[in-house]
C-alpha positions in Angstrom: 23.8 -64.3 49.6 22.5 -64.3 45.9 19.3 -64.5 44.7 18.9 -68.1 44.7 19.9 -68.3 48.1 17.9 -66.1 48.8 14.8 -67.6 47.2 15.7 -71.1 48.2 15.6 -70.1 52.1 12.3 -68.2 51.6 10.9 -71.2 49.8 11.8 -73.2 52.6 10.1 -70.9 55.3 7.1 -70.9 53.2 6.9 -74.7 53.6 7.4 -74.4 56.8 4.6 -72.2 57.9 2.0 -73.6 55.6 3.2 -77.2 57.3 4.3 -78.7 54.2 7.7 -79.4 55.0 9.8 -82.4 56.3 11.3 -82.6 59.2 14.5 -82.6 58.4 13.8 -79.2 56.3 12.2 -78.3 59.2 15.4 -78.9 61.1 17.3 -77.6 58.9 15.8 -74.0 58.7 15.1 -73.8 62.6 19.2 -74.8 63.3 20.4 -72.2 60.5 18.9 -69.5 62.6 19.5 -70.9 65.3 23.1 -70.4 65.1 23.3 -66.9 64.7 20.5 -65.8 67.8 23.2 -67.9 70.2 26.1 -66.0 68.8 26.0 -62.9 69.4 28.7 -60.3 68.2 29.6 -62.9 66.0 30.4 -60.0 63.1 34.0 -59.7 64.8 35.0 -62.7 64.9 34.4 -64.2 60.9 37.3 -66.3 60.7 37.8 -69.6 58.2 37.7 -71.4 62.0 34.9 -69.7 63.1 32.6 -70.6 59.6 33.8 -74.3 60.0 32.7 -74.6 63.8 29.6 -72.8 63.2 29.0 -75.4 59.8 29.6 -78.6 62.0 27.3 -76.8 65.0 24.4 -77.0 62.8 25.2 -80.2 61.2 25.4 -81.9 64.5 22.3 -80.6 65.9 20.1 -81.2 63.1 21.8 -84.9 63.0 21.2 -85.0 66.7 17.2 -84.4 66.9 16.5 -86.5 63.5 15.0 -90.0 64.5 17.0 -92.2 62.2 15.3 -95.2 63.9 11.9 -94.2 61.9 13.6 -93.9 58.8 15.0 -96.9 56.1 18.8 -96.9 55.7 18.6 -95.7 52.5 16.6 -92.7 52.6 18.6 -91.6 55.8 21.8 -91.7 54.0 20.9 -90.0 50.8 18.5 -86.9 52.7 21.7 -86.3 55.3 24.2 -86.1 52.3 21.6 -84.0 50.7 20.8 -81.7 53.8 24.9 -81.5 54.7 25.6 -79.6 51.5 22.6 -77.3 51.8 23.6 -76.6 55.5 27.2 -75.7 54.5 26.2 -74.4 51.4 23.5 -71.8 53.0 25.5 -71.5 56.2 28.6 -69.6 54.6 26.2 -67.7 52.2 24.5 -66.7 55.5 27.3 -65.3 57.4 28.2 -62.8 54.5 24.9 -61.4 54.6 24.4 -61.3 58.5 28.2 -60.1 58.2 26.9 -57.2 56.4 23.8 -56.3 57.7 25.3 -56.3 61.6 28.3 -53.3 60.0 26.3 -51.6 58.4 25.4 -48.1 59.1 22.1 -48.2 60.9 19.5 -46.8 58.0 18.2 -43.2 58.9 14.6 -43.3 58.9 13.2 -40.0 60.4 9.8 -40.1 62.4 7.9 -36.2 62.9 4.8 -38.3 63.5 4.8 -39.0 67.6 2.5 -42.6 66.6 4.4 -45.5 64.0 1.6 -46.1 61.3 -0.1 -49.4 61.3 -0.2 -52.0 58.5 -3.6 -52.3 56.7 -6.2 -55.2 58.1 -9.6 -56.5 57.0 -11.7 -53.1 56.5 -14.1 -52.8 53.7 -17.2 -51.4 52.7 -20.7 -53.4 51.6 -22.7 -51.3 49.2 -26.3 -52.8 49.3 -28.6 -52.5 46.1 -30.5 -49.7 47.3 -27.4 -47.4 48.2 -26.9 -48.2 51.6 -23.7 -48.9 53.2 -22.5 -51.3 55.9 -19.0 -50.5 57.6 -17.9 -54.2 57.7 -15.2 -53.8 59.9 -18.1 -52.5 62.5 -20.3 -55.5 61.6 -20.1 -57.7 64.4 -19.0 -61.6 63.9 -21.9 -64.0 62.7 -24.4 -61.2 62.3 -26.7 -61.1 59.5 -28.0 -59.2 56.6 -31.2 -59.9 54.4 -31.7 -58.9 51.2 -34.7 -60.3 49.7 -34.5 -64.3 49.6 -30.3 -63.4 49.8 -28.5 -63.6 53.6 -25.4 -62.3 54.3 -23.6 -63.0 57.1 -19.7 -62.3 58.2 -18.0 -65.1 59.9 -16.0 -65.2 62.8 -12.6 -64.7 61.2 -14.1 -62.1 58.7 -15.2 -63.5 55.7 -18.2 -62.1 53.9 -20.5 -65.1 53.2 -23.5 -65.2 50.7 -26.1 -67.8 50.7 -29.6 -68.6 49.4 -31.9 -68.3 52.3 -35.2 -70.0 50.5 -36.0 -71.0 46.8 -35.6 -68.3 44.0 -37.7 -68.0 40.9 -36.2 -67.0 37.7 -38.3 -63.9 38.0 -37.2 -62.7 40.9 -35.5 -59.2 40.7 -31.6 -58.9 41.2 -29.6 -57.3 43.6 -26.2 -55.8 43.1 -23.8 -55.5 46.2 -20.3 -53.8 46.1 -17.6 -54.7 48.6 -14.9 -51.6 48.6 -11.4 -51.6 50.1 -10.4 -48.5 51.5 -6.2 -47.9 51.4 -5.0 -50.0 54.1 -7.7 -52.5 53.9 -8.7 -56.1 52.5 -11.4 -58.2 52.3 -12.6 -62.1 51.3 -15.6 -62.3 49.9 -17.6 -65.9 49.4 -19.8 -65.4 46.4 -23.1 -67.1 46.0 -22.0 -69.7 43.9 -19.6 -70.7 45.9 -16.6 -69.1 44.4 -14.2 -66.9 46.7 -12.5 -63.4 46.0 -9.9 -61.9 48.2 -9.8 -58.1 47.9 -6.5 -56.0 48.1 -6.2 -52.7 49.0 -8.1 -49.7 47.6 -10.1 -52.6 45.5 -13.9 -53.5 44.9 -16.0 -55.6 43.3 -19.2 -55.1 42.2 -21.7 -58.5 41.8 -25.1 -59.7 41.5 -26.5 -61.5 45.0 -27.7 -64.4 42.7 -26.5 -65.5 39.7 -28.4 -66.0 36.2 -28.4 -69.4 34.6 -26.1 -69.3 31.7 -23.1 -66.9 32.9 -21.9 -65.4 36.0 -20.7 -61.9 35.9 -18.7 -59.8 38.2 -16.7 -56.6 37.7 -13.4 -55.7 39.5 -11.4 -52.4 40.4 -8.1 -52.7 41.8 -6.7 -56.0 42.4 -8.5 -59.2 43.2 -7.3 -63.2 43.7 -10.4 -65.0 42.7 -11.0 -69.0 43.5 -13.7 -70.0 41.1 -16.3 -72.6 42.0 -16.7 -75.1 38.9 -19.5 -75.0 36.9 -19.1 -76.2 33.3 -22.3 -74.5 32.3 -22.2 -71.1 33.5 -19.0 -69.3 32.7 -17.3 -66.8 35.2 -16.8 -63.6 33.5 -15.3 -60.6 35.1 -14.5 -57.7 33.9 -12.0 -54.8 34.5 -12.1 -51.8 32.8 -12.0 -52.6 29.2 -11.0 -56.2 29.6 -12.9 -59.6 30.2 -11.1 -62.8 31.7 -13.4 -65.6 31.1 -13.2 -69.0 33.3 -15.1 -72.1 33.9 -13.2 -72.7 37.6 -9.7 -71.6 38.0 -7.5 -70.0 40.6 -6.2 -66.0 39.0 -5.3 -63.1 40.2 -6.2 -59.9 38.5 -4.0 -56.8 39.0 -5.9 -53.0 37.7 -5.3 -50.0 39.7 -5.8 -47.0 37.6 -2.0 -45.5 38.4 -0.1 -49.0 37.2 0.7 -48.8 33.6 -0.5 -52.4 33.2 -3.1 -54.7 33.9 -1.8 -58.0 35.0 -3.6 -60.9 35.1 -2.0 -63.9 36.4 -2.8 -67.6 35.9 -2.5 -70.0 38.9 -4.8 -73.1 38.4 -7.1 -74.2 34.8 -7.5 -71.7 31.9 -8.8 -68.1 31.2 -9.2 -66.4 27.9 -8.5 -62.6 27.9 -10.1 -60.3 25.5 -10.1 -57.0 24.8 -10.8 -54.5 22.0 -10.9 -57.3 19.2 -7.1 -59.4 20.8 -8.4 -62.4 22.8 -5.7 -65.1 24.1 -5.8 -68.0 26.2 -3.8 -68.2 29.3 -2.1 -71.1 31.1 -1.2 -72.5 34.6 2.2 -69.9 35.1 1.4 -66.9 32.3 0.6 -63.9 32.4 -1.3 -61.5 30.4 0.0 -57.8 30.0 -2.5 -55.2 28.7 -3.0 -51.4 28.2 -3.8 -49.0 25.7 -0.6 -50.3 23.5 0.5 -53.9 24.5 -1.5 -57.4 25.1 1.1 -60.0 25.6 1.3 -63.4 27.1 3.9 -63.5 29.2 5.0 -67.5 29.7 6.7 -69.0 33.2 6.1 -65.7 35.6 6.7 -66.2 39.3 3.6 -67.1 40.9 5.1 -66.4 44.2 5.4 -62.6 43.8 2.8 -62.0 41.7 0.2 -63.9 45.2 2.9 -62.6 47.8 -0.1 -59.8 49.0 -2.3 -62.6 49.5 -0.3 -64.3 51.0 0.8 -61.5 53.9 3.7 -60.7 52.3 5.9 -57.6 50.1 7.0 -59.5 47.8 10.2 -57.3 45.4 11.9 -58.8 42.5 14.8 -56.5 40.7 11.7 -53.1 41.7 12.3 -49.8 41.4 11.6 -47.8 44.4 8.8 -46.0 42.3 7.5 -49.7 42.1 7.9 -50.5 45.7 6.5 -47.1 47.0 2.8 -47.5 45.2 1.9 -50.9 47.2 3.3 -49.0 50.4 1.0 -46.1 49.5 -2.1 -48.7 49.3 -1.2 -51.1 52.2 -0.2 -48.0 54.9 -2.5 -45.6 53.7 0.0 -43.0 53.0 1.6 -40.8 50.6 5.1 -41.0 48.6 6.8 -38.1 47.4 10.3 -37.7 46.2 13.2 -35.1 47.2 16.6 -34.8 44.6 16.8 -38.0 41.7 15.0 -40.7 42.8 17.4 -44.1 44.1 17.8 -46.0 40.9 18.2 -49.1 43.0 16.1 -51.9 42.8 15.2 -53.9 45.3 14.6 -57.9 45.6 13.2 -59.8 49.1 10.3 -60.5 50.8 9.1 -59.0 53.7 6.0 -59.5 55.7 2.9 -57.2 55.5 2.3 -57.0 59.1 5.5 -55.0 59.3 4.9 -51.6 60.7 5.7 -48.5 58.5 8.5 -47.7 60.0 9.7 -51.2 60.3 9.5 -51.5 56.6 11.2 -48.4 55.6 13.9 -49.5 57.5 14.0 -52.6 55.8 14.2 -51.1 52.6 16.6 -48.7 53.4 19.5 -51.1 53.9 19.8 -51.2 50.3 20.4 -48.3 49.3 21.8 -44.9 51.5 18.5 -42.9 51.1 16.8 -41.1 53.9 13.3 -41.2 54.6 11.1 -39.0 56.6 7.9 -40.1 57.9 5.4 -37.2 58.5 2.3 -38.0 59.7 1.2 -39.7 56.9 3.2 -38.6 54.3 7.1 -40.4 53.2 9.6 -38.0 51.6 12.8 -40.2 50.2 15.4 -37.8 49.8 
């Protein structure tokens, strides 16, 4: 199956699940799968007969439950001409890749550990302004923290919530709070103006409880998605390291672990300008900009989907190395990568959810290439 295939069956499933599709896409992708869960051992017998009946199987089943009653004439014609040529097309793309998959060699994946490690989840730490800590993964749903005129409350399906509990004078003294992510844990965060952060793993932001009139300023490790409320007259300003993205309300996601080579920050929704060390630049909807010690470059027309895939709950490899690969596995699992012999030159391209177990997903990965892993305790070797 090639790339586009590829990308045009995940795009589908994405629609799908975030109930955005129609129902004859809807159709379409449940029969496609459909045909290969009710034939079983259907590797030995791919035959030109066998790709035909299995084509017209899930053309007639999808034609089948579709209501043409509730659709005009017109539209009914023109969608089932469109959807037969997908079907087909997909369908024969399909069986090379299941065809392949099902013979080959079963990926060796070696477990000393007795347990399978577990995917990361919503763990975090809150850092109050006097240097006390809160486990929030301990904190227990719709309980409450007070800071001052400042409450803090975590929801029932985890967020972090900040709200104004009374009226503020400008005089009033600030509190900072830091939300951490430990490897293997992420966090959502609703600021107190109303803007949202999601937290990846081994990430943290550090931000005042209210915000001044004039700007509002946060500062990031790691990587964070942010959601900015809009408020023309008080600029969002965060900062990584030695770079400031500034935004009056935008979606972005901002990518700066210390062992990447460079920070990435990508533009979903509205505008940011990037500065740093003199260079400023303006990014829009679909660029990215690229910075270290030697580059800052604007990168035009990036894919959105990979670059919010972790957000999302999902791995998300285009043409990566397995050095690439390894260093969100390290974060999300909590583990350790090192290498035995040349490291696998291979790169890999997919999606594949995070809620995969470690040993799920090194299997996964390992049908690309022959490369054996060992799992031990919490340490990978790829030999």
């Amino acid at each position: 199956m090639s790339e586009k295939e590829t990308r045009y069956l995940q795009r589908l499933a994405r629609k799908v699940l975030a109930g955005k599709a129609s129902e004859e896409e809807r159709l379409f992708l449940e029969e496609y799968y459909n045909v290969f869960e009710r034939k079983p051992g259907i590797e030995e017998e791919v035959t030109e007969e066998t790709l035909k009946h299995l084509q017209q199987s899930v053309l007639d089943r999808i034609h089948n439950r579709i209501n043409v009653r509730e659709l005009p004439r017109h539209s009914v014609s023109r969608n089932w001409r469109r959807l037969a040529v997908a079907a087909v097309f997909l369908l024969v793309a399909g069986m090379g890749l299941m065809f392949m998959i099902r013979k080959a060699p079963r990926p060796e994946v070696t477990r000393q550990a007795p347990a399978n490690i577990l995917p990361g989840g919503n763990r975090a730490t809150l850092t109050l302004n006097d240097g006390s800590t809160i486990l929030l993964d301990d904190m227990k749903k719709d309980s409450l923290v007070q800071q001052g005129g400042i409450q803090v409350t975590k929801t029932a399906d985890g967020l972090l919530v900040y709200a104004v509990a009374g009226q503020q004078s400008a005089s009033s003294a600030i509190a900072y709070n830091t939300i951490t992510t430990p490897r293997g844990g992420q966090y959502q965060v609703l600021l107190p103006d109303g803007s949202r952060a999601w937290l990846n793993a081994a990430s943290s932001i550090h931000f005042p409880t209210r915000f001044q009139q004039g700007q509002r300023s946060v500062s990031i490790t790691g990587e964070v998605y942010f959601e900015v409320a809009h408020k023309p007259a008080q600029p969002f300003v965060v900062t990584a390291g030695e770079t400031t993205v500034q935004v009056l309300g935008t979606h972005f996601n901002i990518m700066a672990y210390p062992n990447e080579e460079v920070l990435k920050t990508t533009l979903a929704e509205g505008a940011v300008k990037i500065t740093k060390a003199g260079n400023s630049a303006v990014l829009h909807p679909g660029e990215q900009m690229q910075v270290n010690d030697r580059l800052f470059k604007v990168v035009p027309h990036v894919d959105l989907d990979a670059e919010l895939a972790w957000k999302n709950g999902l791995f998300y490899f285009k043409n990566a190395g397995i050095e690439t690969v390894m260093k969100q596995v390290e974060r999300w699992y909590n583990v350790n990568v090192q290498y035995k012999g040349s490291i696998p030159a291979k790169q890999f391209t997919g999606t594949i959810p995070r809620s995969a177990t470690l040993s799920e997903l090194m299997e996964m990965l390992s049908f690309y290439d022959d490369m054996k892993c060992v799992i031990d305790g919490n340490t990978i070797t790829i030999q």
